[in-house]
ZADO-867545 format. One record per residue (C-alpha): x, y, z; residue number from 1. Coordinates in nm, 3 decimals. Layout:
BEGIN
- X_Y_Z_NUM
...
This chain:
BEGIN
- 0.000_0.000_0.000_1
- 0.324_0.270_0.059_2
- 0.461_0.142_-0.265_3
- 0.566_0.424_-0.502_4
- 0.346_0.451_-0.798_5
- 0.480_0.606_-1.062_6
- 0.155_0.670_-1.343_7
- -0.052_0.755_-1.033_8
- 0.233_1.017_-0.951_9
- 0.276_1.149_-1.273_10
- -0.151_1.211_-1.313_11
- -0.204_1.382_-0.972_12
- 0.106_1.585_-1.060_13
- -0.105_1.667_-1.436_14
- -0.397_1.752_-1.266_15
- -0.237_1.968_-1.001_16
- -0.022_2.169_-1.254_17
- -0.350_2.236_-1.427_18
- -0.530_2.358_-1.159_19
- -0.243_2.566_-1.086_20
- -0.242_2.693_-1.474_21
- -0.589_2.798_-1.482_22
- -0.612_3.171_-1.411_23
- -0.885_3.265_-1.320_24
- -0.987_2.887_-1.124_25
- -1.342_2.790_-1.175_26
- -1.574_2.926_-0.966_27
- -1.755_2.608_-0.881_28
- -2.074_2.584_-0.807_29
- -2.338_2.420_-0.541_30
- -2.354_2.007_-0.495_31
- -2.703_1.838_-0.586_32
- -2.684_1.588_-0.285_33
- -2.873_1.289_-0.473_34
- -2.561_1.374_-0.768_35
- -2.266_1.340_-0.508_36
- -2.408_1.027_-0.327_37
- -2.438_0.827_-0.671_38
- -2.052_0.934_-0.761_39
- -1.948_0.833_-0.445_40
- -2.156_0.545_-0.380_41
- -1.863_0.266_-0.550_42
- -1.574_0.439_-0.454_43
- -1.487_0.268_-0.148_44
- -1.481_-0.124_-0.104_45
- -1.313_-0.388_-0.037_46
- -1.135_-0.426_-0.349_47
- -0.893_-0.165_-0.485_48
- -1.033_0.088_-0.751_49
- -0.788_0.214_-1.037_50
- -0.601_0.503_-0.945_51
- -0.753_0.715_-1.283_52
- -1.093_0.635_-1.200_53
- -1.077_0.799_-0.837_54
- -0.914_1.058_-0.973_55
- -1.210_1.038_-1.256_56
- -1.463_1.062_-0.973_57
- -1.335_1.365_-0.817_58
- -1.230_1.561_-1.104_59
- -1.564_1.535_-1.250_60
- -1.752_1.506_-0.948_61
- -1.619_1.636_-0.668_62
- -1.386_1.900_-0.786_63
- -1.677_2.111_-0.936_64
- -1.883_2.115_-0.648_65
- -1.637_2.297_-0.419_66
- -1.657_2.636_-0.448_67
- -1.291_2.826_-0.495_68
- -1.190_3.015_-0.252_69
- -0.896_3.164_-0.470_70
- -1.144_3.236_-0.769_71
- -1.093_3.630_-0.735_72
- -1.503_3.671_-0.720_73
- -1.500_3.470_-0.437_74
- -1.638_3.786_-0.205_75
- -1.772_3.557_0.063_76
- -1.773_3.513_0.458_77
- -1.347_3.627_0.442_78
- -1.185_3.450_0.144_79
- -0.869_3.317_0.105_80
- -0.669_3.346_-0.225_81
- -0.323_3.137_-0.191_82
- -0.001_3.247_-0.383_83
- 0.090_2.961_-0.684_84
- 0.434_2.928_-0.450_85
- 0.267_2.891_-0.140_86
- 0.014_2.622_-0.259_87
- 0.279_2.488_-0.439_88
- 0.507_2.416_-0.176_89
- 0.195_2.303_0.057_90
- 0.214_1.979_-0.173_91
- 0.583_1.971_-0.083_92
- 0.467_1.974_0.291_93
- 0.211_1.720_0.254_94
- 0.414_1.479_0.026_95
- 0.716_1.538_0.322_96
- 0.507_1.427_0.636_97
- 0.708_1.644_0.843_98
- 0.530_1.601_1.210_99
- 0.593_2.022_1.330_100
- 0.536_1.922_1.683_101
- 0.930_1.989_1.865_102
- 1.265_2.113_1.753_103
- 1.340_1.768_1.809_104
- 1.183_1.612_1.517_105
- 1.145_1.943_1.278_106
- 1.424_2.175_1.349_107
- 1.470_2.319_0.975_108
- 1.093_2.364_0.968_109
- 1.050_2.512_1.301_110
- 1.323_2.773_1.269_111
- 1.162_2.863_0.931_112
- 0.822_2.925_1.102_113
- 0.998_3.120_1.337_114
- 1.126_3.361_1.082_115
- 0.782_3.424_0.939_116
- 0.646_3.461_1.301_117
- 0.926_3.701_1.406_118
- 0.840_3.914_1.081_119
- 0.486_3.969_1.192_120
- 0.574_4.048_1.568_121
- 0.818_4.328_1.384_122
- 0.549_4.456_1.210_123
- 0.305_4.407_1.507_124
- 0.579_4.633_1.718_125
- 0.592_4.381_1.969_126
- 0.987_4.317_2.149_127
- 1.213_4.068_1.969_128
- 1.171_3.827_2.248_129
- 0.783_3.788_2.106_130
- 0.684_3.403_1.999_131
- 0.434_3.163_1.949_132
- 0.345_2.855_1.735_133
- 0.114_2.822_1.388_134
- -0.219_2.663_1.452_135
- -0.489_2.580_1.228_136
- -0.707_2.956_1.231_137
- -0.893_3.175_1.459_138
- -1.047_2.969_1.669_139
- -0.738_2.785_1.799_140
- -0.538_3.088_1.844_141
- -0.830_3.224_2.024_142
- -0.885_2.943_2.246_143
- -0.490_2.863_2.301_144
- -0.439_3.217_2.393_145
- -0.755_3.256_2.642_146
- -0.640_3.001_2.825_147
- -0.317_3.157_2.918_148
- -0.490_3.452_2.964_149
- -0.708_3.259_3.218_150
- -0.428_3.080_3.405_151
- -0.169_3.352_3.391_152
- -0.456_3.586_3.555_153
- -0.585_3.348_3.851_154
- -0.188_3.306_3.918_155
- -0.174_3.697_3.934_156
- -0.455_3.704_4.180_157
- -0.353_3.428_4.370_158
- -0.647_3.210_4.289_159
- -0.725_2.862_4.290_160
- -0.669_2.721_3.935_161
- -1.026_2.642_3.951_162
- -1.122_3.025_4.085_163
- -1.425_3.212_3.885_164
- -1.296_3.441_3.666_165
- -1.427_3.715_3.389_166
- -1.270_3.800_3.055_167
- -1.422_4.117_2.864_168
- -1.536_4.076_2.538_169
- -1.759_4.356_2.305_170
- -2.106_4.261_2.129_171
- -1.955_4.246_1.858_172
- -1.678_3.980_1.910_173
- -1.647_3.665_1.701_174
- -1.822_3.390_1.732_175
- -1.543_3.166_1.885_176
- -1.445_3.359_2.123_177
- -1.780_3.324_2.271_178
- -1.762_2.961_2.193_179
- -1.388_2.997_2.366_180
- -1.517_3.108_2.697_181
- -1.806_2.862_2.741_182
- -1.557_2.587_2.651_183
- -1.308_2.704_2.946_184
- -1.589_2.788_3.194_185
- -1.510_3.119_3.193_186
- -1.790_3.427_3.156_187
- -1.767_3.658_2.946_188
- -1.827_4.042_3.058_189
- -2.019_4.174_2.729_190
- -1.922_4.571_2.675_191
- -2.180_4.729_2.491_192
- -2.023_4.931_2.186_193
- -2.133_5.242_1.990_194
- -2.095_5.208_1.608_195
- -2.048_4.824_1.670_196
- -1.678_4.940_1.787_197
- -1.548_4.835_2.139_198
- -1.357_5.203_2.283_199
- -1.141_5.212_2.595_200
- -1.390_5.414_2.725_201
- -1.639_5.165_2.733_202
- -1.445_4.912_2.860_203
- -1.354_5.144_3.123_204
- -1.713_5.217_3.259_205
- -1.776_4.860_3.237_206
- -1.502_4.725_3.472_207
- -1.573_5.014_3.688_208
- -1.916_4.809_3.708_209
- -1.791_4.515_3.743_210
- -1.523_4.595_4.020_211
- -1.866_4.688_4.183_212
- -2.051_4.434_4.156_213
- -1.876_4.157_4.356_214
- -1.866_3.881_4.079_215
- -1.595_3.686_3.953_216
- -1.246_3.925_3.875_217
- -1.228_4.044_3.531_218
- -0.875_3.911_3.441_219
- -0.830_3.975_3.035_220
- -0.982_4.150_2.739_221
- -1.053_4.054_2.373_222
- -1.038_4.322_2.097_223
- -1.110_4.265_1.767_224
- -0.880_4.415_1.485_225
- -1.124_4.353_1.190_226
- -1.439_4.237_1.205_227
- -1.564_3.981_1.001_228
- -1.914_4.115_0.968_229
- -1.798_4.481_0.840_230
- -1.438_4.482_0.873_231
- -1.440_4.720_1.218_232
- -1.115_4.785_1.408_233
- -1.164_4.803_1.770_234
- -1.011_5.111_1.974_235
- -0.685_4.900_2.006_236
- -0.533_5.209_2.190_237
- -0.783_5.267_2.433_238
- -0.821_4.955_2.522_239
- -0.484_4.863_2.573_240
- -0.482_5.200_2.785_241
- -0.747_5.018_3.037_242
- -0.548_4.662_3.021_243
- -0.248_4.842_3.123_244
- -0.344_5.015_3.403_245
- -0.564_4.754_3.586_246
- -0.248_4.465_3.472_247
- -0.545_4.285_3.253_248
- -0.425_4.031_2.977_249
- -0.511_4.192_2.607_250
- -0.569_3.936_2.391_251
- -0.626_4.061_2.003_252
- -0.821_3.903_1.781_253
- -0.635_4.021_1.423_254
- -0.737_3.690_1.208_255
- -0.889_3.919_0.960_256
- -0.718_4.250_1.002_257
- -0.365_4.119_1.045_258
- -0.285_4.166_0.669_259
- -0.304_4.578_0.722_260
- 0.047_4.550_0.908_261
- 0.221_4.481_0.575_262
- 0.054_4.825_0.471_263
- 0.200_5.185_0.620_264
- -0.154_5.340_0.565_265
- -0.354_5.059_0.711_266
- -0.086_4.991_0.940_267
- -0.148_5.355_1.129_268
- -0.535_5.230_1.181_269
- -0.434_4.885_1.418_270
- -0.248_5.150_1.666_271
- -0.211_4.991_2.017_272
- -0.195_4.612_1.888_273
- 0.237_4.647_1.977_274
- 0.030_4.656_2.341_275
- -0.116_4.314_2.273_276
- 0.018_4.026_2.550_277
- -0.142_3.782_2.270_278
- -0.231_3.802_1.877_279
- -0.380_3.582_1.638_280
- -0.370_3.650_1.274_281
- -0.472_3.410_1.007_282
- -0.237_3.448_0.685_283
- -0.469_3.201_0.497_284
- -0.712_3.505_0.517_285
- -0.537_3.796_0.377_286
- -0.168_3.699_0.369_287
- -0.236_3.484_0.100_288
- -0.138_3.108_0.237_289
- -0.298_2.780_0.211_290
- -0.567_2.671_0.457_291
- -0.522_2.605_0.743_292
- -0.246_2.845_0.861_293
- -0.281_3.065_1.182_294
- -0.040_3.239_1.347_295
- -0.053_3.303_1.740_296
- 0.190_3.510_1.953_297
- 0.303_3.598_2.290_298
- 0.459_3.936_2.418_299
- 0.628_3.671_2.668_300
- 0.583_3.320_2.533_301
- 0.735_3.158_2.893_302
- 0.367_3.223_3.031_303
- 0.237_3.020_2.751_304
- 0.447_2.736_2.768_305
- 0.370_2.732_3.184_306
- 0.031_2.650_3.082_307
- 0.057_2.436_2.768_308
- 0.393_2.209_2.771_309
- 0.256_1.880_2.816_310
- 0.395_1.642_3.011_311
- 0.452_1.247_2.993_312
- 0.716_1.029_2.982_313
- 0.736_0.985_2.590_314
- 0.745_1.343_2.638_315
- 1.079_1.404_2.811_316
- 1.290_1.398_2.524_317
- 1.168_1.640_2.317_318
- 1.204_1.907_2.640_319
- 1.594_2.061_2.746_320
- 1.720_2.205_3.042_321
- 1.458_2.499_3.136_322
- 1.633_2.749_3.031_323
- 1.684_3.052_2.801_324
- 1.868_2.796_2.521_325
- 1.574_2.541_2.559_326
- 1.440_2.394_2.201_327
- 1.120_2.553_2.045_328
- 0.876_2.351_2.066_329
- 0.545_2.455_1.845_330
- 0.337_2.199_2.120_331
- 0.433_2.410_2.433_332
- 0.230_2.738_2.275_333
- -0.084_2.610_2.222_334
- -0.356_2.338_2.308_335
- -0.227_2.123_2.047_336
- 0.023_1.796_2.012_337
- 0.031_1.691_1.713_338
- 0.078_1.932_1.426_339
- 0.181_1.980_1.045_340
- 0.438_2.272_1.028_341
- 0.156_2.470_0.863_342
- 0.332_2.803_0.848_343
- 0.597_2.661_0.605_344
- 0.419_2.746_0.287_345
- 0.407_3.105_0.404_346
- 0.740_3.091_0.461_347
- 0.845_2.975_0.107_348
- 0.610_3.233_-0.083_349
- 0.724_3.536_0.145_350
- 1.046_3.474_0.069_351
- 1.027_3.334_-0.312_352
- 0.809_3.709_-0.336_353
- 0.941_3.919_-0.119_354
- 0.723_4.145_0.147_355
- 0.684_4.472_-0.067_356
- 0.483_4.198_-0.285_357
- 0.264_4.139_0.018_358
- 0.270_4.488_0.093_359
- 0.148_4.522_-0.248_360
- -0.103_4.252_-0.279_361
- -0.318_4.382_0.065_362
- -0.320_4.716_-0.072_363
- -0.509_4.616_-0.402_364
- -0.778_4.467_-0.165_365
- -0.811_4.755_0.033_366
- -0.827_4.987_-0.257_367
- -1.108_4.787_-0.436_368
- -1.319_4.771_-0.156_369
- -1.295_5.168_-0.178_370
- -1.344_5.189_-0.533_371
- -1.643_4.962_-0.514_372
- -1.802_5.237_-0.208_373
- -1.789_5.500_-0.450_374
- -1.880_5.296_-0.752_375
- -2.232_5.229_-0.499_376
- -2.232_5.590_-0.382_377
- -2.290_5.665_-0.722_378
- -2.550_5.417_-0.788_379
- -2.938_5.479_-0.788_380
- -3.089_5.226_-0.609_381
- -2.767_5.133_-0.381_382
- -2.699_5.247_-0.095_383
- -2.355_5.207_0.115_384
- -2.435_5.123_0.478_385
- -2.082_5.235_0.627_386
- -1.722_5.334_0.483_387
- -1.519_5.037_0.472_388
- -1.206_5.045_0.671_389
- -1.034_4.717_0.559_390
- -1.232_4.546_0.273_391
- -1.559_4.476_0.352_392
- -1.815_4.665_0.163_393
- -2.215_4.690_0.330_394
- -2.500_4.761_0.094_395
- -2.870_4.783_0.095_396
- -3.077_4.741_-0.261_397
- -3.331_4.988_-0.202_398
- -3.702_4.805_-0.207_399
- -3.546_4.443_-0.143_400
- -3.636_4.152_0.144_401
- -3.428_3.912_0.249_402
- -3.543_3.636_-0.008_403
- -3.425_3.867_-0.296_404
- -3.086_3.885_-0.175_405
- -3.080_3.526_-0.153_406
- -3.221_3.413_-0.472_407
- -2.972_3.680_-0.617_408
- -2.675_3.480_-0.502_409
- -2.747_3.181_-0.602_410
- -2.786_3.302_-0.936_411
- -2.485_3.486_-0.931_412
- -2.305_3.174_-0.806_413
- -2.482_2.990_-1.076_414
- -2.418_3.182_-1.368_415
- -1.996_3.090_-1.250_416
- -1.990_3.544_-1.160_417
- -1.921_3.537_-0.812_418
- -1.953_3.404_-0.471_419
- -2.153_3.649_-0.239_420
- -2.323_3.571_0.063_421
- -2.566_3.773_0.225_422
- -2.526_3.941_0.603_423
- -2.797_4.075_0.823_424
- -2.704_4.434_0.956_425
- -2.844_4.606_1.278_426
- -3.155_4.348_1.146_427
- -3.152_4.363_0.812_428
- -3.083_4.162_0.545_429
- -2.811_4.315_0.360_430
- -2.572_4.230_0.111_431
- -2.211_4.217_0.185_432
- -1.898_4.196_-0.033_433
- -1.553_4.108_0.127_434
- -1.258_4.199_-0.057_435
- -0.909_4.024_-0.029_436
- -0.805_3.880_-0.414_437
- -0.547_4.096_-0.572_438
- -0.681_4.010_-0.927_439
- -1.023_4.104_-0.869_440
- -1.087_4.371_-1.116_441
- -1.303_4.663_-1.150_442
- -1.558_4.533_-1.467_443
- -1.639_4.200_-1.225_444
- -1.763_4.458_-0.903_445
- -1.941_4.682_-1.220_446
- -2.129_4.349_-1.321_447
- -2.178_4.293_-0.975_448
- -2.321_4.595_-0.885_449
- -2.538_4.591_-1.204_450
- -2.703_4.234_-1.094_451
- -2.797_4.442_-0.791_452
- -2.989_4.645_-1.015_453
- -3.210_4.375_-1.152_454
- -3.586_4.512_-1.157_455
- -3.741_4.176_-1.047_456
- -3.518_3.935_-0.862_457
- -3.766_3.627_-0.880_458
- -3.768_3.596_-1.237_459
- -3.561_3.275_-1.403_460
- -3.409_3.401_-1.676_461
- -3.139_3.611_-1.518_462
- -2.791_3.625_-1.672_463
- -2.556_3.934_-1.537_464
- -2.526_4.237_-1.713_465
């Protein structure tokens, strides 16, 4: 079964260069369930298939009914577009089975993360001795880094490891950080925010309150450098103002937003994230790597490997003396053991590119989602619901429900135009376009915008303008 295979090589390799040669990708489109069920339904048995007919099956079955996330109309949830080197080199990883857990096993691929991971914490402004690990996105950053944030804060206070404590979060915080704190037991002290943006100010009045009102000690905060609803950037400033003074943890959430560092005018808007004790940003968002790839520092990364450095028997070799010269071991900074060394395709396309590319690349996504607000501020009919600050564009279709902005993306989707899903904003069902290709151009957001335009959205005959 591990025997090399040289015709089954040589046609994944043909069908991956292919994919890689189309420019734009497909689009893809949506799966008819009944369809995918009767592909699938002989492909696994007893007996071995032929290699060309599994590849047959998901080439012409499965392959189409994925929708590409590096098809430059993909303006969905927050898309990822992947360089050609970094994608390239992921199949280098995977083909490699390099196991990223210690310096033990994956030296060479460890101290390459490292480099991409010192980069950022440059560009973040936190000090040299700044570190962490790559995990798979968001959510495990978020969760990895809460818990230190938890621990580190009951040790502060002196409290049992198994003490009550608060961590304050905004109304408008993602989703798993909520789904974070219920996981740890932890409860979350909700800020209220004006203009769906969490200020210093508020989070000031509300541990005022809370120092009040005799429940659990607040011992962290979580601000958000780019939502994923609209793109918002929290007061990073202010708040880290309030964390400092009361010695809170500040924990910043910058999967989304973390892209504007490589940019000096976007860079200006995340001031006060050099403040952050922890930071997740997700380069297979809008620093152009493969899924999954997220990136998760520490201001001090010997409070995070107190709390996460597991320990067992097997275990003891991979761990040194505990000191400054001990190993780097990816499993001692977050939640995780075993791990791919994820951030290596990053690595290879920052360098095989060089950062001003990056720099670059983030502007163009920035820019269009600009052009496209005054493209719909010029519009009859469309209206712009708030300036964007990264790249997510907001806009109402004057006279529309909910169902028409549905029914218009599927057809859009349909037709092979774009991806766009719709939001709901303060209630409403809006739609919502989130910018991060490089390539997208200005005739696909025109033909876009025009589709917007349609005078009755429940007729079948559409086809965009």
């Amino acid at each position: 079964m591990h025997s090399y295979d040289e015709d089954l090589t040589q046609q994944v390799m043909d069908h991956l260069l292919h994919r890689l040669r189309l420019d734009p990708p497909p689009l893809g489109r949506l799966g008819d369930h009944q369809e995918l069920t009767l592909a699938l339904k002989d492909a696994i048995g007893p007996a071995p298939q032929p290699p060309a007919d599994v590849l047959r099956t998901y080439t012409g079955a499965l392959e189409p009914t994925v929708v590409s996330c590096d098809h430059p109309a993909f303006l969905a949830f927050i898309p990822g577009a992947p360089t050609k080197a970094a994608a390239l080199f992921d199949m280098v990883l995977s083909a490699s089975s390099l196991h990223g857990v210690s310096w033990l096993e994956a030296s060479g691929a460890v101290a390459a993360e490292n480099q991409v991971l010192a980069l950022f914490a440059d560009l973040a402004g936190m000090p040299p001795s700044a570190g962490g690990c790559f995990v798979s996105g968001g959510s495990a950053g978020n969760l990895s880094a809460l818990v230190v944030a938890r621990d580190t804060g009951r040790h502060r206070l002196g409290l049992d490891e198994r003490a009550p404590v608060r961590v304050a979060v905004s109304d408008q915080v993602h989703s798993s950080v909520g789904n974070t704190l219920r996981i740890l037991g932890v409860e979350a002290l909700v800020v209220p925010t004006t203009d769906h943006r969490l200020t210093g100010e508020a989070l000031r009045s509300a541990l005022d309150a809370a120092e009040r009102d005799g429940g659990a000690p607040v011992v962290a905060a979580v601000a958000t450098a780019g939502t994923t609803n609209a793109g918002i950037i929290d007061d990073l400033a202010g708040v880290a103002e309030q964390t400092r003074a009361r010695g809170l943890w500040l924990h910043i959430d910058a999967a989304y937003g973390g892209g504007a560092l490589f940019v000096p005018e976007l860079r200006e808007r995340l001031g006060g994230i050099e403040h952050a004790d922890s930071l997740v940003v997700d380069p297979h968002k809008w620093m152009f790597a493969p899924f999954d790839c997220g990136a998760l520092l520490y201001r001090d990364p010997k409070l995070a490997r107190a709390v996460h450095t597991q320990d067992a028997s097997y275990l003891d070799a991979i761990h040194g003396a505990d000191d400054e010269t001990e190993p780097w071991n990816p499993s001692d900074y977050a939640y995780h053991l075993t791990r791919r060394p994820r951030g290596l395709p990053l690595w290879f396309s920052l360098a095989v590119h060089g950062t001003d590319a990056y720099r670059d690349a983030v502007a163009k996504g920035a820019a269009m989602a600009q052009r496209t607000a005054r493209l719909v501020d010029g519009t009859q009919g469309l209206e712009l619901l708030r300036e964007p600050e990264l790249t997510v564009v907001l806009i109402r279709r004057t006279g529309w429900q909910p169902e028409d902005y549905y029914t218009w993306s599927k057809r859009l989707l349909s037709a092979g135009t774009a991806f766009i899903t719709p939001t709901v904003w303060e209630g409403e069902t809006i739609a919502r376009l989130a910018f991060l290709h490089p390539d997208i151009t200005e005739e696909t957001v025109r033909e876009i915008l025009a589709s917007l335009l349609t005078e009755d959205p429940s007729r079948t005959d559409y086809s965009p303008a």
